[in-house]
ZANURO-985141 format. One record per residue (C-alpha): x, y, z negated; residue number from 0. Coordinates in Angstrom, 3 decimals, padded with zeros to 6 digits. Layout:
+----------+----------+----------+-----+
|     east |    north |       up |   i |
+----------+----------+----------+-----+
|        X |        Y |        Z | NUM |
...
+----------+----------+----------+-----+
***
This chain:
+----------+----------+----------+-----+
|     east |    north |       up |   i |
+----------+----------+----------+-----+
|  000.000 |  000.000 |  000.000 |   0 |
|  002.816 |  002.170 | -000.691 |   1 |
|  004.168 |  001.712 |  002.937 |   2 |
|  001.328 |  003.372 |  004.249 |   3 |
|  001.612 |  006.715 |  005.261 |   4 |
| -000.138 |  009.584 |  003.731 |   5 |
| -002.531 |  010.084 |  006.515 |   6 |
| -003.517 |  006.202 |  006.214 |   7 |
| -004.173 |  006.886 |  002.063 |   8 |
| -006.056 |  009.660 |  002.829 |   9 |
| -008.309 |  008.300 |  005.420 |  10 |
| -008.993 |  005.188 |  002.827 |  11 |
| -009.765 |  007.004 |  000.022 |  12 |
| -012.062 |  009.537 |  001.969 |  13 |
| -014.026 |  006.349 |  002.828 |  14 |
| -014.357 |  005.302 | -000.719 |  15 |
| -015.874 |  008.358 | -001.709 |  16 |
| -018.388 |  008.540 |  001.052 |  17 |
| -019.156 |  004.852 | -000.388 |  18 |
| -018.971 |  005.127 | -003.813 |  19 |
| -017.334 |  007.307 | -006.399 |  20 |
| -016.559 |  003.951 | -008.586 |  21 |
| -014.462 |  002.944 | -005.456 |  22 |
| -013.206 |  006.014 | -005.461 |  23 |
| -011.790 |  006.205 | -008.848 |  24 |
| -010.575 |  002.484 | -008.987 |  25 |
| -008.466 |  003.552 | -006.279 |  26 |
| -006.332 |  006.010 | -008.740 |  27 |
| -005.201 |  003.175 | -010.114 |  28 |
| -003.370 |  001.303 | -007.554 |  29 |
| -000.187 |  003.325 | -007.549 |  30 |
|  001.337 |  006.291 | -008.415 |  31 |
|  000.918 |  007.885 | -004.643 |  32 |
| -002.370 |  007.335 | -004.450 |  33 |
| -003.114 |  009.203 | -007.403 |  34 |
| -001.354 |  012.230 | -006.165 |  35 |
| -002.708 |  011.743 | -003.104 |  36 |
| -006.667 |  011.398 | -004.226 |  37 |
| -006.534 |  013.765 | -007.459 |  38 |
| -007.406 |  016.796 | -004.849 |  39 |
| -010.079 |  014.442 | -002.737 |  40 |
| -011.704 |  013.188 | -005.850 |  41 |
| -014.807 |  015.074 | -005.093 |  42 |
| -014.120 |  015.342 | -000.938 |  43 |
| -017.498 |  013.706 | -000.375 |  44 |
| -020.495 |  013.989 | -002.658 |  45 |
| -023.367 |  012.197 | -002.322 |  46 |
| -025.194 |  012.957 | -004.631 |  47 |
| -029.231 |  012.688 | -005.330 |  48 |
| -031.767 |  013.283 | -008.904 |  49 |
| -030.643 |  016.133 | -011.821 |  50 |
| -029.050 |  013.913 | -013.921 |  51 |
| -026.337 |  012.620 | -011.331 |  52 |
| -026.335 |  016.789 | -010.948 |  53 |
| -025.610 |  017.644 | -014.258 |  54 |
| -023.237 |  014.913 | -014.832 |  55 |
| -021.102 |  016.126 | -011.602 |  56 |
| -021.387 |  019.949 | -012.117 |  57 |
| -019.850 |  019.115 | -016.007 |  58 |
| -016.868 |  017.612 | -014.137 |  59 |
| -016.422 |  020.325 | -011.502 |  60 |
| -016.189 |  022.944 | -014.205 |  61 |
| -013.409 |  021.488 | -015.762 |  62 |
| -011.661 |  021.598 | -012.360 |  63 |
| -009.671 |  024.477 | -011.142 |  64 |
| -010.812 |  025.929 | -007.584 |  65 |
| -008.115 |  024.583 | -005.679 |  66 |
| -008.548 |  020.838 | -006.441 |  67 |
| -012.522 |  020.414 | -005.761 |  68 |
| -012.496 |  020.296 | -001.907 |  69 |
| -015.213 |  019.578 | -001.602 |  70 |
| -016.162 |  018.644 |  002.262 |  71 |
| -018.733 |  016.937 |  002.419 |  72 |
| -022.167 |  017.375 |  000.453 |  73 |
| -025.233 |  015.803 |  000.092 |  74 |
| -027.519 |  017.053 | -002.540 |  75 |
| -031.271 |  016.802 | -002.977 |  76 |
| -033.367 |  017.192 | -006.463 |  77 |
| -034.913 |  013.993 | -006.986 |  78 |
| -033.774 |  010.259 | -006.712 |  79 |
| -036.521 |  009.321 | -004.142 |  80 |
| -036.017 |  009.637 | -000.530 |  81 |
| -038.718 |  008.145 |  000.470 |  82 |
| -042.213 |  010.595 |  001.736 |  83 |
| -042.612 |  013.680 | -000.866 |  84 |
| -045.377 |  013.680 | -002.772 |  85 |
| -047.829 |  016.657 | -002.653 |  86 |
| -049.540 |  016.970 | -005.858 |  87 |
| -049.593 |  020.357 | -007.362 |  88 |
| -045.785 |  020.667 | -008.678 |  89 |
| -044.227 |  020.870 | -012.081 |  90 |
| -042.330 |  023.716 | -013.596 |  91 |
| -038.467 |  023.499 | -012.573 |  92 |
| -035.811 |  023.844 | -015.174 |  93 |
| -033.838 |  027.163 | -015.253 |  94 |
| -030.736 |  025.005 | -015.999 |  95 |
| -031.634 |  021.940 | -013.230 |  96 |
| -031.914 |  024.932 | -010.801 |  97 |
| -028.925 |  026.644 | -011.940 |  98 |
| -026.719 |  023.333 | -011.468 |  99 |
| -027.953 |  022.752 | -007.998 | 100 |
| -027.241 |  026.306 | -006.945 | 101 |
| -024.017 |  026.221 | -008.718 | 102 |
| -023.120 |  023.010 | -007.079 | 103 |
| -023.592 |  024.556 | -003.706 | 104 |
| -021.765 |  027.570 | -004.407 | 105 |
| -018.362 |  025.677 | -005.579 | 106 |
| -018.931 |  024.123 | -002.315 | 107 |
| -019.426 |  026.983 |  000.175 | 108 |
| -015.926 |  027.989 |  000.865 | 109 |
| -014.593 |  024.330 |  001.897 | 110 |
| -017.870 |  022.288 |  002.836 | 111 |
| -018.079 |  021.303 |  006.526 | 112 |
| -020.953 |  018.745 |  006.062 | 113 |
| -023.904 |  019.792 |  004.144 | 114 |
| -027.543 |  018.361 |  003.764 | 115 |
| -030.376 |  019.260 |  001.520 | 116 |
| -033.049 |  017.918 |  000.376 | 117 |
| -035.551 |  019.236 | -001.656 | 118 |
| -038.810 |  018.460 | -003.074 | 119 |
| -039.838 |  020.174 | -006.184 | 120 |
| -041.919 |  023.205 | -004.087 | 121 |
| -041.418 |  025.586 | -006.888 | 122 |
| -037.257 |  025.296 | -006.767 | 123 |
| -036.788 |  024.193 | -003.155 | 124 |
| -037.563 |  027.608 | -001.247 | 125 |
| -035.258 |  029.411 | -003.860 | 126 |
| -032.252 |  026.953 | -003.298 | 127 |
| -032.955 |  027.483 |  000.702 | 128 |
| -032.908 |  031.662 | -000.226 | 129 |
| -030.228 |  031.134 | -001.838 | 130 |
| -028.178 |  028.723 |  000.316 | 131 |
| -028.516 |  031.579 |  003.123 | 132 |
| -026.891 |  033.991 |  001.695 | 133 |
| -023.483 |  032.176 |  000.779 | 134 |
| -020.731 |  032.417 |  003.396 | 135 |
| -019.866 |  028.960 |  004.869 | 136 |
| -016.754 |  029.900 |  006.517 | 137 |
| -015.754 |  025.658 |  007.446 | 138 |
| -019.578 |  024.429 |  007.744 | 139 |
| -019.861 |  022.561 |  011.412 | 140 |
| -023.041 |  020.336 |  010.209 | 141 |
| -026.307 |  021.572 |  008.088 | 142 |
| -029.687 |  019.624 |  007.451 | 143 |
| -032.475 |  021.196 |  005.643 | 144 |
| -035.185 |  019.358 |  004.545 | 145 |
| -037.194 |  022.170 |  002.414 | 146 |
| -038.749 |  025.194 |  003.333 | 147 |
| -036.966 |  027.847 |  004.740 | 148 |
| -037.265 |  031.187 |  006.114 | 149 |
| -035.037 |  033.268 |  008.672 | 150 |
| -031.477 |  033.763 |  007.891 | 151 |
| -030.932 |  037.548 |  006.522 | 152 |
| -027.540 |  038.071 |  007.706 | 153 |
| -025.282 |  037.197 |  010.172 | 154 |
| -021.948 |  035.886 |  009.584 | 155 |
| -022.135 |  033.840 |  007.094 | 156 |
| -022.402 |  030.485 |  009.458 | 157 |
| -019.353 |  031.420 |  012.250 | 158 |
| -018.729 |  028.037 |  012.660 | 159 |
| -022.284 |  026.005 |  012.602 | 160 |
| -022.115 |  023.617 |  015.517 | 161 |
| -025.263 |  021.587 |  014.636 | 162 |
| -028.408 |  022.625 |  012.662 | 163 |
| -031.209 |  020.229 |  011.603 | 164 |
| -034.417 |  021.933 |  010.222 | 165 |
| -036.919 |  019.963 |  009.220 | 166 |
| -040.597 |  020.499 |  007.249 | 167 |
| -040.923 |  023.828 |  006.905 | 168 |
| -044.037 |  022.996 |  003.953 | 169 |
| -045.177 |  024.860 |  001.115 | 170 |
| -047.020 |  024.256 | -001.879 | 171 |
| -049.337 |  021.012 | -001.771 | 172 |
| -048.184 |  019.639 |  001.862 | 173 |
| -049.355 |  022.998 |  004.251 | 174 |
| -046.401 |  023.966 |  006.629 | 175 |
| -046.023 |  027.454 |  007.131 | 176 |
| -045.028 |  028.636 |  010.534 | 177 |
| -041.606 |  030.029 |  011.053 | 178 |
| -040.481 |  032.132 |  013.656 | 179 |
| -036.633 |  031.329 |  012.864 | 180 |
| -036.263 |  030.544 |  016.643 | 181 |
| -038.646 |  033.274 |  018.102 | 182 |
| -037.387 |  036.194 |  015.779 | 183 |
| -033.456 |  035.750 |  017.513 | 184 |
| -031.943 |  034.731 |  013.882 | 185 |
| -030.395 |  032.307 |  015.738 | 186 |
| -028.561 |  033.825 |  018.126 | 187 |
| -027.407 |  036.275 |  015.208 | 188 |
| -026.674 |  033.916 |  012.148 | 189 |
| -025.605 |  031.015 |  014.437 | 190 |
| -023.014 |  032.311 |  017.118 | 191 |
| -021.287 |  029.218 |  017.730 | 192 |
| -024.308 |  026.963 |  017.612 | 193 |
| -024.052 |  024.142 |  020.333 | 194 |
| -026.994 |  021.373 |  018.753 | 195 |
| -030.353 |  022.077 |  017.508 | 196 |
| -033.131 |  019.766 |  015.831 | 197 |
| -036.269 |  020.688 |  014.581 | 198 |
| -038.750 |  018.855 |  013.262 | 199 |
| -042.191 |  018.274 |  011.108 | 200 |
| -043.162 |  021.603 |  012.474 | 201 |
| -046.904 |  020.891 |  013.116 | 202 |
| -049.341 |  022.786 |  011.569 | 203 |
| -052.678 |  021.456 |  010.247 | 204 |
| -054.787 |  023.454 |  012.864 | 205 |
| -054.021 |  022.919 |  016.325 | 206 |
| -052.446 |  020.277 |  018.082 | 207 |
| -049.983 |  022.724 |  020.034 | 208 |
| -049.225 |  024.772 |  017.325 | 209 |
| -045.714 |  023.560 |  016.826 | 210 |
| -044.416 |  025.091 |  020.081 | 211 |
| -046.471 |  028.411 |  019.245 | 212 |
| -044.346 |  028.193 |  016.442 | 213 |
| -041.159 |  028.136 |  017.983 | 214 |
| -042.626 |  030.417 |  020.980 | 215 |
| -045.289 |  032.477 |  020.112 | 216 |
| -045.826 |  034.323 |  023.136 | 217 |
| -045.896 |  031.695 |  025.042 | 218 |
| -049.839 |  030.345 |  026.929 | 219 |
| -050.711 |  026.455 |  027.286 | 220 |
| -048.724 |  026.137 |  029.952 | 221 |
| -045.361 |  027.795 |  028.528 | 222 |
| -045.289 |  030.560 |  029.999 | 223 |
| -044.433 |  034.100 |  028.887 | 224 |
| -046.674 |  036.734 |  028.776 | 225 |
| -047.091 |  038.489 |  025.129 | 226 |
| -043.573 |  038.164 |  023.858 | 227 |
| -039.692 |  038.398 |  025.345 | 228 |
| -038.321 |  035.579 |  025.297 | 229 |
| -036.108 |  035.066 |  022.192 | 230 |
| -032.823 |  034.818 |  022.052 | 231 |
| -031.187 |  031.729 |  021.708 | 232 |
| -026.708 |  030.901 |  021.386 | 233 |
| -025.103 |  031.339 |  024.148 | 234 |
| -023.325 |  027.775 |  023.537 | 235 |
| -026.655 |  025.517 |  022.939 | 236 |
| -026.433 |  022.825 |  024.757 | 237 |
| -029.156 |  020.965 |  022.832 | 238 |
| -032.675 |  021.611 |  021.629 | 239 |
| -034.128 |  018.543 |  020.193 | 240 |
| -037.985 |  018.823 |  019.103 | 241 |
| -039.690 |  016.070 |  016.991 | 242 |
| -043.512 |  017.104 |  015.844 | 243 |
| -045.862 |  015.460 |  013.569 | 244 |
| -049.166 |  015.159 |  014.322 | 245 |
| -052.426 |  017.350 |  013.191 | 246 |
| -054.501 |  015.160 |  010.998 | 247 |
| -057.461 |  017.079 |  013.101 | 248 |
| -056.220 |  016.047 |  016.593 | 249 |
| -055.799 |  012.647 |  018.120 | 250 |
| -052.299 |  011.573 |  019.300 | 251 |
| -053.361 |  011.425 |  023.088 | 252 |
| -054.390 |  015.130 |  022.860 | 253 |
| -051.172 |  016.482 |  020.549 | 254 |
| -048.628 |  014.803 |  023.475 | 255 |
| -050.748 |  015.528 |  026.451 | 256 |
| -050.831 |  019.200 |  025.549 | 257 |
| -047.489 |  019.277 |  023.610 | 258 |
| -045.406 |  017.665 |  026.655 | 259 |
| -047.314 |  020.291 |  029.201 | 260 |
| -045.995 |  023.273 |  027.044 | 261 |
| -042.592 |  022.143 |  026.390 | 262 |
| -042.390 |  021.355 |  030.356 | 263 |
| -043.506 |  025.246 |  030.990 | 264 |
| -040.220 |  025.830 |  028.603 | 265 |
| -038.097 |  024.015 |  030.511 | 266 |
| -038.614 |  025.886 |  033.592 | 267 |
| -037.672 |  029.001 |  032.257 | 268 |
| -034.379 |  030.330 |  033.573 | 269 |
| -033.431 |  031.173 |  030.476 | 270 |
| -033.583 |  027.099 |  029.541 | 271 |
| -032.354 |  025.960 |  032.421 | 272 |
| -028.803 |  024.999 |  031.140 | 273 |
| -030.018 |  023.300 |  027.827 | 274 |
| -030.835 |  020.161 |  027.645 | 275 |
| -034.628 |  020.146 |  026.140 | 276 |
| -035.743 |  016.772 |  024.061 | 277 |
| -039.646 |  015.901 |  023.276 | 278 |
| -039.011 |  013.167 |  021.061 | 279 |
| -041.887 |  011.010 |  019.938 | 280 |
| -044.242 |  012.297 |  017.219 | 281 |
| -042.688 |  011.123 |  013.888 | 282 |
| -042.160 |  012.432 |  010.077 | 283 |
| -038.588 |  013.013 |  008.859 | 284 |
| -037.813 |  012.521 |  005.045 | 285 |
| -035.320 |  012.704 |  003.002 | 286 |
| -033.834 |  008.944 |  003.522 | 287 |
| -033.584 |  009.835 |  007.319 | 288 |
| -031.578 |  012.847 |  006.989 | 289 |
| -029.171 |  011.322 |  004.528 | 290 |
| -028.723 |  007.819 |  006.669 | 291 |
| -027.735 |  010.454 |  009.347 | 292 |
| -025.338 |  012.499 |  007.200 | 293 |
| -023.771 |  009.293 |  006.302 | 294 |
| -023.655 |  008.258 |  009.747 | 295 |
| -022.509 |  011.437 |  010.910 | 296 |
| -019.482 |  011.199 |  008.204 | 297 |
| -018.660 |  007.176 |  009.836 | 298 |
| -017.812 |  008.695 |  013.187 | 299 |
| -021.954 |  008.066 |  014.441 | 300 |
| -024.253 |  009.926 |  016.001 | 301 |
| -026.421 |  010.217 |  013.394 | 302 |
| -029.983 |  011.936 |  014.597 | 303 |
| -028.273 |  013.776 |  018.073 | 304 |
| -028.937 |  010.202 |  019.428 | 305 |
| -031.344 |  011.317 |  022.075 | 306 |
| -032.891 |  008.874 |  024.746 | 307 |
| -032.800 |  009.762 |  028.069 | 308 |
| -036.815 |  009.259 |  028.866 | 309 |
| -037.206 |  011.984 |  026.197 | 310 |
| -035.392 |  014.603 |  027.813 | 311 |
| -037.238 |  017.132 |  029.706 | 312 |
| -035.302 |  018.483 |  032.954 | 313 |
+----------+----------+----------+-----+
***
């Protein structure tokens, strides 16, 4: 083990902690060089999921000066489920569980280049999405947001950002609220070197075509323009991937029927024209999904950018 050069040690041990932080830590023990080497890439990869895992890890980062967290990789969401949220009227949040989790991602900011939230508790998940905005991310390449979340506020803070997941936009008791993070230009402005975009659960309860509206208000049933200017989108996307959920008023033939005619009025926009536009089948996205991509992301996968061809719209 000692023969192996640092670049070998450090690839092992980075794997251990996207496994397991047990792993991780038995792995100090095998010689003296690998403890050097993993004492700063002890906390490279957190995955990390429920407060008390949380409040346990933020204890240990305080005791850790700046320099040796490194932290690179982060997955963080406030409760221990991943499978579908449930929507019953929510429970006051802690001041201190919300604290943690905002700390948490603010030790991170300065270093992360993989991040993915994920959270549930309505009352502290818009707040930690407010919040998450406003930090500079001067290394982040990857972000997943499973929460709501509103338009970024400034620019600069994400000069980097290759690919953005958002996903359910939904407020108190299961409603989604409409966002017009795509139609507003935020994008274009808080994004600059954005080449991958995913959205999805973006349906509202009322009309079957709403999720484009959404995304393109000014847009008519058959995509075209006539209220708005078009928004402005990166000038390096290459992808736009769109996965909706379906109305609970509307019946599946009518949401893709009228869906697929909209999107194709997108796509022939000259505007569009050189990014490749994905309809992908009408699904729900939860928590579980965007962490098996963040970990697949982290293997050297494709993770969720794993778009068929017969869903792409030329």
């Amino acid at each position: 083990m000692t023969k192996f050069p640092d670049e070998v040690l450090f690839r092992i041990f980075e794997s251990a902690c996207a496994k397991q932080r047990n792993s991780a830590q038995a792995l100090n023990t095998v010689s003296k060089r690998f403890h050097e080497i993993s004492t700063t890439l002890l906390y490279h990869t957190i995955d990390n999921a429920g407060y008390q895992h949380i409040r346990q890890l933020v204890l240990n980062l305080v005791r850790i000066p700046f320099h040796r967290r490194c932290i690179r990789n982060l997955c963080i969401s406030d409760s221990r489920d991943l499978g579908p949220p449930n929507y019953a009227p929510p429970t006051p949040t802690p001041t201190a569980e919300l604290k943690d989790i905002i700390q948490l991602v603010v030790w991170a900011a300065p270093t992360v280049e993989t991040l993915a939230v994920c959270m549930f508790r309505t009352i502290s998940n818009s707040r930690v999405t407010d919040m998450l905005f406003l930090q500079l991310f001067p290394c982040l390449v990857e972000l997943s947001i499973l929460a709501p979340y509103s338009c970024p506020p400034y620019a600069g803070n994400f000069p980097h950002l290759q690919y953005l997941h958002l996903s359910r936009n939904i407020w108190k008791y299961g409603y989604h609220m409409a966002t017009d993070v795509v139609s507003s230009g935020s994008l274009a402005k808080c994004f600059p070197s954005l080449t991958h975009l995913y959205m999805s659960g973006l349906s509202g309860l009322d009309s079957p075509l709403s999720f484009v509206t959404e995304l393109f208000p000014g847009t008519d049933d058959d995509g075209h323009n006539h209220a708005k200017a078009s928004p402005e989108l990166p000038g390096n996307m290459q992808v736009f991937a769109m996965r909706p959920i379906l109305s609970e008023f509307s019946s599946r033939e009518v949401h893709t029927s009228g869906l697929r005619s909209k999107v194709d009025g997108l796509a022939a926009q000259d505007r569009l024209r050189t990014i490749e536009l994905y309809l992908l089948p009408n699904n729900d996205v939860f928590a579980e999904d965007i962490w098996r991509d963040w970990r697949d992301r982290l293997q050297g996968g494709i993770g969720c950018w794993e778009l068929a061809d017969e869903n792409h719209i030329m």
